[in-house]
N, C-alpha and C positions, 0 to 999 in steps of 0.2 A: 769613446763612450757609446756611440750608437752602435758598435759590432757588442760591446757588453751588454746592452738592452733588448739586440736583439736572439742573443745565445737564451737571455734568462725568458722570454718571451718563448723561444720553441722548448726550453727544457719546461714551460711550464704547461705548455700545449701536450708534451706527451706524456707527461704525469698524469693530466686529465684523461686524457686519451684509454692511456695503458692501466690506470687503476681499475680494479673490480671491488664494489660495493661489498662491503662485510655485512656478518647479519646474514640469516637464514633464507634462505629460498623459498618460493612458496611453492607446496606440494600439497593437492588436497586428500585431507585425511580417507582412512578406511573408515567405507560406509557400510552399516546394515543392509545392502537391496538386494531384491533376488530378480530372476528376468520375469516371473510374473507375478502381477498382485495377487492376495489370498481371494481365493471363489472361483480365482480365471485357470482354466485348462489351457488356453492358447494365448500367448499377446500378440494381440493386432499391431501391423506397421504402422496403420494411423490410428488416430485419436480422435475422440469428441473434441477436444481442445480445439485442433488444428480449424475446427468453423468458426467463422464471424458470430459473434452474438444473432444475429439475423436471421442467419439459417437455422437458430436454437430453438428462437423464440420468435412463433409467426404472427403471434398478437401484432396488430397497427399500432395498434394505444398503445402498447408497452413500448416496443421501439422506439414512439416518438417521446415516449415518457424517458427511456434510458439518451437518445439523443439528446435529449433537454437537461438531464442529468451532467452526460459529458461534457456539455457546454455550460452549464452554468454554476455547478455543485462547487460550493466554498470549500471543502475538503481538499478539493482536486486541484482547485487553484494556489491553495496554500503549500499545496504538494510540487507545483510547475514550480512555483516561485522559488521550494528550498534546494530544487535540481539547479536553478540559476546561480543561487548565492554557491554551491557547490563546484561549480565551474569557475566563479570567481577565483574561489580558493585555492581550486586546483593551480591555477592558472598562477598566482601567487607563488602557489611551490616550484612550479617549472621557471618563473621568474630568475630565481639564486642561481640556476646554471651560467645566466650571463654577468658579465660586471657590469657591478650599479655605478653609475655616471652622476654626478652632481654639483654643484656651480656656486660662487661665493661672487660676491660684489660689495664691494664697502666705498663710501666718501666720508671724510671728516677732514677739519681745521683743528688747529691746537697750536700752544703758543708751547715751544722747546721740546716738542713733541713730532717723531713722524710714525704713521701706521698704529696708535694706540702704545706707542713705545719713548720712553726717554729720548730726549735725543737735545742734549748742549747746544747752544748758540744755535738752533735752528731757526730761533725766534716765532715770529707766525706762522703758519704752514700749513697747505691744504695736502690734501694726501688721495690718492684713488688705488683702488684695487680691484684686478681682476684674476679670478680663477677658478678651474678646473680640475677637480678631482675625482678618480679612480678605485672602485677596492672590487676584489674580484676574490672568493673563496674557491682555491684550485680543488675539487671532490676528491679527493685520493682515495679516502677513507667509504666512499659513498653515501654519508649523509646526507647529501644533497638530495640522491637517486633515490634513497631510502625513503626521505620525506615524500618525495612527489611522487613514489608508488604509492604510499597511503594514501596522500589526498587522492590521487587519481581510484585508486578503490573507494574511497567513501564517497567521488562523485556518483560511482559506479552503485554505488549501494544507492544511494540517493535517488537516484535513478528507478532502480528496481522497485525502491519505495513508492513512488511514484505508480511505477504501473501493476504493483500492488493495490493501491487504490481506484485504479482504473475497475478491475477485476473485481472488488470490493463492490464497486458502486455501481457494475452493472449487476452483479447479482444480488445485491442489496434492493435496488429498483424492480428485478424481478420476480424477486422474494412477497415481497412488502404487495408487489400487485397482485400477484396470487392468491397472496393471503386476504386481500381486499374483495377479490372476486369469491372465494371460500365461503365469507361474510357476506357476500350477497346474498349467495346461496343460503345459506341458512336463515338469512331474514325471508326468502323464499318458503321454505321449508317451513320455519315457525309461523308465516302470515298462511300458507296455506293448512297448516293444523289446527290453526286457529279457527277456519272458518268450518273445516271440520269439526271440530268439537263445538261450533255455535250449531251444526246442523243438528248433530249429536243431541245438543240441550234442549233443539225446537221439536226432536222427536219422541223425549224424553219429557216435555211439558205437555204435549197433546196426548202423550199415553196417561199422564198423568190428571189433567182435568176430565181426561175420559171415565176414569176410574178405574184404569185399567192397571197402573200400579202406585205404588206409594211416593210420597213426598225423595223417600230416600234418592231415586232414581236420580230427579232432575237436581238437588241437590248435591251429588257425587260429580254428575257432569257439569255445573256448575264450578264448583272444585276444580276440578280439572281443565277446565276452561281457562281459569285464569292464572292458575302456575305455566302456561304454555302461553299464554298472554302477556306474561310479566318477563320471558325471554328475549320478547320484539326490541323496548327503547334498551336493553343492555347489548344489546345487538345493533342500535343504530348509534348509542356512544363509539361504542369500538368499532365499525365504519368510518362515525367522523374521525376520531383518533388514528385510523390509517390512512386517512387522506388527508390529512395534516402531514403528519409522516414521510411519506411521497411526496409532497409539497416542497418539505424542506431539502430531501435528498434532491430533486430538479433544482434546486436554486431561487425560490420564490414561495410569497408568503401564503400563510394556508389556505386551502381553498379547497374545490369542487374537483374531481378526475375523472377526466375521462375516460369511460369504458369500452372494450375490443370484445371479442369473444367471451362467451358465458366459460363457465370453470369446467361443460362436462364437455364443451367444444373444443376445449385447447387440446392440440394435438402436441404426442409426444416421440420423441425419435423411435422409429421401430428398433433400432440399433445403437450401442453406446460403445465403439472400440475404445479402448481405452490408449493403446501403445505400451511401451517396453517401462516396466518403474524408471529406469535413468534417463526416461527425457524429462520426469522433475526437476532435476537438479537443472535446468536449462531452462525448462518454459515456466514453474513456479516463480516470480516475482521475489517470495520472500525467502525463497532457498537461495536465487542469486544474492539479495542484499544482504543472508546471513554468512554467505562466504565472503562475500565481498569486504564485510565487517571484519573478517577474519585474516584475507589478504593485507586489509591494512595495519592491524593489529601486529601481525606477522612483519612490515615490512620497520612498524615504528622497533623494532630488539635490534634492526642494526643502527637504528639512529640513535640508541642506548647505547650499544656496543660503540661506534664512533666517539662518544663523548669521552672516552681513555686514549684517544689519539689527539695531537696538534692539528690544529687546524693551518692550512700554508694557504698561503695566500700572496698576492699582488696587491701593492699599494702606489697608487701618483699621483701627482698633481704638476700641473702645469700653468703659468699667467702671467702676468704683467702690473708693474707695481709703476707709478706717475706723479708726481705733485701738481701735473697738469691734465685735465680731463682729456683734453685735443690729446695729448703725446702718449695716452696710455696703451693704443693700439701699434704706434708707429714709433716712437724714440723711448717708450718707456721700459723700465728695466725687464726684462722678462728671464724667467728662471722656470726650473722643472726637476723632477724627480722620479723615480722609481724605485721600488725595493721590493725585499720579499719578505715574508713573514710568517712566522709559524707560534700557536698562541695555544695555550692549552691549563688545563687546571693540574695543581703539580701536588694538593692534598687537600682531600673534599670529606674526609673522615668518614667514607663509605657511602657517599651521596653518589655516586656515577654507579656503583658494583650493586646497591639494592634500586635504586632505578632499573636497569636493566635487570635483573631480578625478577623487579614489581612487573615490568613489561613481560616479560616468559610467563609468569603467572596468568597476566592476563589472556595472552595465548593459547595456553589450556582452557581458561576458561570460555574463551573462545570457539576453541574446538569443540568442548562438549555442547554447548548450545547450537552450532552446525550438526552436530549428529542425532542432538536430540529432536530439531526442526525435520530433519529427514524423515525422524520415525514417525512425527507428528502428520507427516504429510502421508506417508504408505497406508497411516491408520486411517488418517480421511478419506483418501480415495476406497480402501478397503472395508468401512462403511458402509459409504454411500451406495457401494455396485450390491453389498450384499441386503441393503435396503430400498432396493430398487428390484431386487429378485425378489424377494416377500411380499413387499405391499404387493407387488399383483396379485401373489395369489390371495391376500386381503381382502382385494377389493371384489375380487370374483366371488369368496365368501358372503362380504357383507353385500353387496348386490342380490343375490341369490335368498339372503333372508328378510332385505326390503320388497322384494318381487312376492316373497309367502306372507309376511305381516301385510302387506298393500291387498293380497286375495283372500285371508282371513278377515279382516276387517271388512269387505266386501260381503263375505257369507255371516258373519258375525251379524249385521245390520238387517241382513233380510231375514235371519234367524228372528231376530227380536221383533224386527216388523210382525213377522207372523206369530208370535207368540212362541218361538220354541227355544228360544235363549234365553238369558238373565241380561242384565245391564250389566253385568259385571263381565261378561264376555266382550262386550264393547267396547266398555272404555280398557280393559285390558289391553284388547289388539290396539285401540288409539294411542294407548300409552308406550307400548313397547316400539310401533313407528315410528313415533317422532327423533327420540334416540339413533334407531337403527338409520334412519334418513340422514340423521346430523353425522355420524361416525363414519359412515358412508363417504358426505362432503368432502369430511378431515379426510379422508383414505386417498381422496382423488387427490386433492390440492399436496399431501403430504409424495403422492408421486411426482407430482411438476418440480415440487421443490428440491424433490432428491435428484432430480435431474439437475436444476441446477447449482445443488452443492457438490456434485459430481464434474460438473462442470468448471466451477469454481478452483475445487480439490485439483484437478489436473491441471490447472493454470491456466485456462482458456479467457479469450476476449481481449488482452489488454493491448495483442499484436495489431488490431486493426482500426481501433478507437482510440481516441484520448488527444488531447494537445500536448506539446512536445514543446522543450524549450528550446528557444533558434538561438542561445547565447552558443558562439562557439567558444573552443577550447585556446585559448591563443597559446606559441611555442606546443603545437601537439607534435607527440616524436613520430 
């Protein structure tokens, strides 16, 4: 008996062995890239990406704003936590490659009864049982291998998502501060036209009780006094509202933020290499977790495809049966078994053939959301470079026409002083400042931030920041 347990024992070891998994291989599709992004004559070896957030963004306050962020932000933690549950899973699947082992014990008394069974003239009787069972699914077919590439891509995806949100939420933090500092500015900007236009009205009321002009003067400057007035508290709402904002992206309740450098002091990289388009598919977060989706998807058609094969398999048990507790290890009967088994669905009226089916379907569908992600990703980075060459020359423009409205207004005022302007020369040049001042702001801040959607777009930051979860993978191949 034991040379026949152990023939079926090595015939079952090299069925495992020697089987290949059915089901399609994973090969990743043709993509749209070309070797440079549109705008670029040359791609650079490295990239903006390849820096720490750190060396991005030299702001103090920001960085400890974004370090506060990675440490405390509920997004990200909810994020650690579903890479854990992922690894569980994973780990589950790699599980079915070994035989499940599991254990039986029973005591009972009965009158003509042993073991839960008839039994004549036995009269009273106490009964014990012990044992030990076996079942082991031999993978011939690969469903095993099939399952646990999927889980193992969806941990993978899991993952990515993860440092997806890493990537997310440092440039969300550095976004949102930007724009806070913007808003400063411009509370700057309107508190100082504001007192402009009070000077305006005080120079406009002594010409006027002079007699020197009409009501109208101080009146219009009046006017216009207070539409440039009525800017400031909708200006310090949406202040408070971004520091609220920032508040919750760090992980704590709204509040006060801390300020680093004014908005016209942030320095910006003289240089932005970009790298070759297919290091996205590598360093983007959600280009790996959209393939990754894809691998697994890919890997569930042979675990479809399996389900028209037998499953074979190993089943045993082994134990010891007693009427006395003492004897059940040592004089009690003991017995064991072994067999083999192969189990399968024999007509399922096209349940196994449109599953696998539905699963291919999904794999296209699969595929085209991987392709469409790529092109998503070429157009963002493709963007950002070609809105990052513009605004400069924006900002050189509108600079250039705050520097003549700021020296018009200057000769506008001594014009009027002297009597050789109207008021209307004055409050023109005031009026058209304060705009061009504010458009200005937006132009600066609107370059920080294409930095770092440029940033972003090429997938930088999430390599050197973030918490990572220490569940390991147990059975890793």
């Amino acid at each position: 008996m034991s040379r026949n347990v152990h023939r079926l024992a090595v015939a079952a070891i090299a069925l495992f062995v020697g089987a290949c998994a059915i089901g399609p291989d994973y090969h990743r599709p043709e993509l749209p890239t070309s070797d440079v992004f549109r705008t670029q004559t040359l791609a650079e070896t490295s990239s903006l990406a390849d820096l720490p957030w750190w060396e991005v963004f030299h702001d103090e306050a920001l960085g400890e704003l974004i370090r506060d962020a990675l440490a405390h932000n509920l997004d990200l933690r909810e994020a650690v936590a579903s890479v854990e549950r992922a690894r569980y899973v994973a780990a589950v699947a790699r599980s079915e490659f070994f035989p499940q082992i599991g254990y039986e014990a029973s005591a009972g008394t009965g009158h003509d009864t042993a073991f839960g069974a008839l039994a004549p003239d036995v009269n009273d009787h106490d009964s014990y049982l012990g044992l030990v069972n076996l079942v082991w699914e031999i993978d011939i077919w690969g469903r095993i291998r099939r399952a646990s590439e999927a889980a193992r891509a969806d941990l993978l995806a899991t993952d990515a998502f993860r440092r997806g949100v890493v990537l997310s939420l440092v440039a969300g933090v550095a976004q949102a501060y930007f724009e806070l500092r913007e808003l400063d500015l411009e509370l700057e900007i309107a508190n100082a036209t504001v007192k402009s236009f009070e000077e305006t009205l005080g120079i406009f009321e002594r010409q006027y009780r002079g007699g020197v002009t009409s009501r109208l003067d101080p009146l219009r400057a009046e006017a216009a006094l207070a539409q440039v007035a009525a800017t400031v508290p909708d200006l310090e709402k949406r202040i408070f509202a971004k520091e609220n904002e920032l508040s919750v992206l760090t992980g704590r309740v709204p509040g006060a933020i801390a300020r680093g450098e004014a908005l016209v002091d942030q320095s910006l990289p003289p240089d932005v290499p970009t790298g070759v388009p297919s290091e996205l598919l590598t360093r983007r977060p959600d280009l790996v977790e959209v393939e990754e989706n894809l691998v697994a998807e890919n890997a569930l058609v042979g675990v479809a495809l399996a389900e028209f094969f037998p499953r074979i398999g190993l089943t045993s048990f082994a134990g010891s049966a007693s009427s006395e507790l003492s004897d059940l290890l040592t004089s009690g009967t003991g017995f064991w078994s072994l067999a083999g088994s192969a189990t399968g669905s024999a007509l399922t009226f096209g349940r196994n053939l449109y599953t696998y089916r539905a699963q291919r379907a999904v794999v296209e569908a699969a595929v085209a959301r991987y392709q469409k992600t790529v092109l998503v990703a070429l157009q963002e980075v493709a963007d950002a470079l070609y809105a990052r060459e513009k605004l400069e020359g924006m900002r050189a423009e509108q600079q250039r026409a705050v520097n003549a409205l700021q020296e018009s207004l200057k000769i506008a005022r001594t014009r009027y002083v002297g009597g050789f302007a109207t008021y209307i020369e004055v409050l023109d040049a005031q009026q058209q400042l304060f705009p061009a001042e504010i458009e200005l702001a937006r132009t600066e801040v609107n370059q920080l931030l294409t930095v770092v959607e440029l940033y972003r777009a090429l997938g930088g930051g999430w390599q050197q920041e973030g918490p990572s979860p220490s569940v390991p993978l147990p059975f890793a191949p």
